[in-house]
C-alpha positions as CSV (number, residue, x, y, z in Angstrom):
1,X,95.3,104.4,82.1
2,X,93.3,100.8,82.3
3,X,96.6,99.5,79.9
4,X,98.9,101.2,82.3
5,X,97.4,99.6,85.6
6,X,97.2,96.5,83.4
7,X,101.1,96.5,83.0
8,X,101.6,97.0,86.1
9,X,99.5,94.4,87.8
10,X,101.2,91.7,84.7
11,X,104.9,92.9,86.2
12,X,103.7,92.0,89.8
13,X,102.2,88.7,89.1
14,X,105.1,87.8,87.1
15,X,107.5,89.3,89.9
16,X,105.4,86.9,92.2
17,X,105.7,84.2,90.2
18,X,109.5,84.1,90.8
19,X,110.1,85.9,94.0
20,X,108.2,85.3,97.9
21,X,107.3,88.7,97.8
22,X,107.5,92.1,95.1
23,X,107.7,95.2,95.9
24,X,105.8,98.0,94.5
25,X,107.0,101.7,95.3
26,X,104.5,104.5,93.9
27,X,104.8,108.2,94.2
28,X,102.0,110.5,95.4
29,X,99.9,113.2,93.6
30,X,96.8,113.4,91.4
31,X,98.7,111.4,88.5
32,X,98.7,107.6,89.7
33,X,95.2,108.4,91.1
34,X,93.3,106.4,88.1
35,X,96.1,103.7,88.2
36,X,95.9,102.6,92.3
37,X,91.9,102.7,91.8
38,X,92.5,100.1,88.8
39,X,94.9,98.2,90.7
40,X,92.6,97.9,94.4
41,X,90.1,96.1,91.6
42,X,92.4,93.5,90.4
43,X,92.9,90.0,92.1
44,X,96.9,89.4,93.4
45,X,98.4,87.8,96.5
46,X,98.2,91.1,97.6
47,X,99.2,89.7,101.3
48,X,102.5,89.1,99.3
49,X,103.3,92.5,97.7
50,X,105.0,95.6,99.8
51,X,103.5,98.8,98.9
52,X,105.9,102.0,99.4
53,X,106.2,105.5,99.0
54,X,109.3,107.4,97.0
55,X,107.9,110.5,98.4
56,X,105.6,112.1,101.1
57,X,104.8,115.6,102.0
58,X,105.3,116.8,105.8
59,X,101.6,116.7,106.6
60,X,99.2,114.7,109.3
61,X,98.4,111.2,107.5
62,X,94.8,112.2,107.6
63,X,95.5,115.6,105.8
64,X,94.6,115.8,102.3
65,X,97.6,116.4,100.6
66,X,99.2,113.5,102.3
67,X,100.2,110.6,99.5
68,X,100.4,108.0,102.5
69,X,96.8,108.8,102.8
70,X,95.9,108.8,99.2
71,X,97.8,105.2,99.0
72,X,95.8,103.8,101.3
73,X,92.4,105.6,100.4
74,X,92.4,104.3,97.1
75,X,95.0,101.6,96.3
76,X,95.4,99.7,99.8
77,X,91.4,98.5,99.8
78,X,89.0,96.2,97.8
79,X,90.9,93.6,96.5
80,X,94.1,94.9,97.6
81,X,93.2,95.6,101.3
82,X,96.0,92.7,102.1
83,X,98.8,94.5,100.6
84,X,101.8,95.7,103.1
């Protein structure tokens, strides 16, 4: 997963490096889990990149199965507490 986050992070920077802002839409569910904990560790202009969701469930943001609440559980903090 580490070269997968890794990718990730190298597309945003680059995006940055040509564009104000990037935009980064993720989808929920156990499977990016590994990949947003990665990425919260790694230092970006994270003030500059828009986080986003392709899809949510119908839940309570605080309810478990709630993606928006996984996002920003374990992507939007640490290092990447800055992103939109």
């Amino acid at each position: 997963m580490e070269n997968i986050s890794q990718t990730i992070f190298n597309e945003l920077e680059k995006d940055l490096c040509k564009n104000v802002q990037s935009t980064f839409i993720v989808s929920g569910g156990s499977s990016p889990v590994q990949i947003f904990k990665d990425l919260s560790g790694m230092e970006a202009k994270w003030s500059d990149i828009n986080i986003s969701l392709v899809d949510d469930r119908v839940v309570d943001i605080n309810h478990d199965d709630s993606n928006e609440k996984l996002v920003n559980d374990l992507l939007i903090k640490d290092k990447a507490k800055d992103a939109n």
